[in-house]
N, C-alpha and C positions, 0 to 999 in steps of 0.2 A: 504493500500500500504506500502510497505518496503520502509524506510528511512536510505541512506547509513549515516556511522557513521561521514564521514570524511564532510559532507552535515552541522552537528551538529554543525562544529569547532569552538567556537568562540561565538554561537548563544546564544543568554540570555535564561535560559531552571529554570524550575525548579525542585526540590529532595525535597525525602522525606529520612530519612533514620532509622526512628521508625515509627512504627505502630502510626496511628492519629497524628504524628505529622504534625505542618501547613506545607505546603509545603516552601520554600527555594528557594533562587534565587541562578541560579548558572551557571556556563559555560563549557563546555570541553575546557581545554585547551591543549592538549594532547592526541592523540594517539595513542595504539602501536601494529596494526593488528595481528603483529606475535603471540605476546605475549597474545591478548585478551583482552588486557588493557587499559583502559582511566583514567587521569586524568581529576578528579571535580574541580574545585575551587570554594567554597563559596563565594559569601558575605559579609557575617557573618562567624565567625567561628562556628564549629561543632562539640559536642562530638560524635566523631563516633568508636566503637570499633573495630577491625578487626574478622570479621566470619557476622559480620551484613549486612542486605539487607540494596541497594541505588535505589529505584525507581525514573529514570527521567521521566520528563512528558515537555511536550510543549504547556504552556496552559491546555485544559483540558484534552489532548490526551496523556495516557500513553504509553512511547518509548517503555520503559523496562528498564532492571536492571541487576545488577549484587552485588558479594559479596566482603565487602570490605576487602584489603590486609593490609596496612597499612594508 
C-alpha cells in the first residue's frame, strides 16, 4: 500500500544513505510537495555528499528514497 508522505511527518523512521551502511535513526521534518523535497534530520550526524542515494525505511519496510541536494 502507498504511504502518503505528509503521514511520515515527525515519525521516528530510519536511512540508510551508503551502500551497507547500518541503518540510522531519523525523522522528516519537512516537506515540500511542490518542490519534491523533504527534509531528514538525523540523530546523529551524517557524512552525506550531495548526488548520493537516502533510502528511508520504517522498520523493516523500505518507503523509498531519493537523491541528496544539499
Amino acid at each position: 500500500p502507498q504511504v502518503s508522505p505528509r503521514s511520515l511527518l515527525g515519525k521516528p523512521l530510519l536511512a540508510r544513505v551508503r551502500y551497507r551502511q547500518p541503518l540510522q535513526r531519523c525523522r522528516i521534518t519537512k516537506i515540500d510537495t511542490k518542490k519534491g523535497e523533504a527534509l531528514i534530520t538525523f540523530a546523529q550526524p551524517q557524512l552525506a555528499v550531495p548526488g548520493q542515494s537516502l533510502v528511508l525505511y520504517d522498520q523493516d519496510v523500505c518507503l523509498g528514497g531519493g537523491i541528496i541536494v544539499r
